[in-house]
C-alpha positions as CSV (number, residue, x, y, z in Angstrom):
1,X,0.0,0.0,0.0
2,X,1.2,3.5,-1.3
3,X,0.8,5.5,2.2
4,X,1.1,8.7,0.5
5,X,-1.3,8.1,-2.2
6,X,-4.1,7.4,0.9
7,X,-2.7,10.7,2.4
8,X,-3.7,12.2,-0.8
9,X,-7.3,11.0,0.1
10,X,-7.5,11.6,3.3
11,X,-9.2,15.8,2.5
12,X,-11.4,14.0,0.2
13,X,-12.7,11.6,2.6
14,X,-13.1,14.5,5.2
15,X,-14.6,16.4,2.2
16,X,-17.2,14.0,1.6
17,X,-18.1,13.4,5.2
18,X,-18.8,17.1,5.4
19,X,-20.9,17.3,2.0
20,X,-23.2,14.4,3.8
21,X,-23.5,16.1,7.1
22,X,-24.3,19.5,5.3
23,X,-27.0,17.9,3.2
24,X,-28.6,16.0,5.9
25,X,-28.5,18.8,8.3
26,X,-30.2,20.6,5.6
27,X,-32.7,17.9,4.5
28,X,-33.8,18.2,8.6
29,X,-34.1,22.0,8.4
30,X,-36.7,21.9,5.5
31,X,-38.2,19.0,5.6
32,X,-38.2,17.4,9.3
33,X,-37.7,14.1,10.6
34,X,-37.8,12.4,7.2
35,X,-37.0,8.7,8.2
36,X,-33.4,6.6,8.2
37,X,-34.2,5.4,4.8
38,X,-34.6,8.9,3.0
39,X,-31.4,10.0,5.0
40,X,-29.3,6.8,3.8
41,X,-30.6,7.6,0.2
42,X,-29.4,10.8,0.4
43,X,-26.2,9.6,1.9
44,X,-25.4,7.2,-0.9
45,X,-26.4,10.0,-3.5
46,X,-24.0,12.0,-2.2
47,X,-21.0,9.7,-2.1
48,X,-21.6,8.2,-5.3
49,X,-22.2,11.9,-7.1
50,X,-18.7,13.0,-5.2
51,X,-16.2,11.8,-7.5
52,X,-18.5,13.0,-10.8
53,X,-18.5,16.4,-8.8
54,X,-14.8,16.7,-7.8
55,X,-13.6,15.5,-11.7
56,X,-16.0,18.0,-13.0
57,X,-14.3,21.0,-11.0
58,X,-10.8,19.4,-11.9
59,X,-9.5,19.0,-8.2
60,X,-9.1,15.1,-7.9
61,X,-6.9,13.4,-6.2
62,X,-3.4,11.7,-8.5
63,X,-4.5,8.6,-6.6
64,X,-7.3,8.7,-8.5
65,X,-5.3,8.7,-11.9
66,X,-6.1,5.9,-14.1
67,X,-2.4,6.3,-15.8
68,X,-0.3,6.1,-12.5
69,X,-1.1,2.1,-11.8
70,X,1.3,0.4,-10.2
């Protein structure tokens, strides 16, 4: 395991983890108790629209460079 390619990660992780807290804390301002299973679909939304989101504005991670397998 490259340890500095998970380094790399690590503010995307955190970034992540903050874009689901954000949008849940939000969901629960406007719409209320909504139920576990709305809140998990919004949490795997969000995770799996992250990378899309993060290659769109052009700030992802080398790690996540196709061309740099090892």
């Amino acid at each position: 395991m490259n340890v500095e390619r998970q380094l790399g990660l690590v503010p995307h992780y955190v970034a992540n983890l903050l874009i689901v807290l954000l949008v849940i804390g939000a969901l629960r301002a406007v719409a209320g108790d909504v139920g576990i299973v709305v809140e998990l679909v919004v949490v795997v939304a969000v995770v799996l629209a992250y990378p899309t989101l993060v290659r769109w504005l052009g700030v992802e991670p080398s790690a996540w460079d196709d061309s740099e397998k090892n």
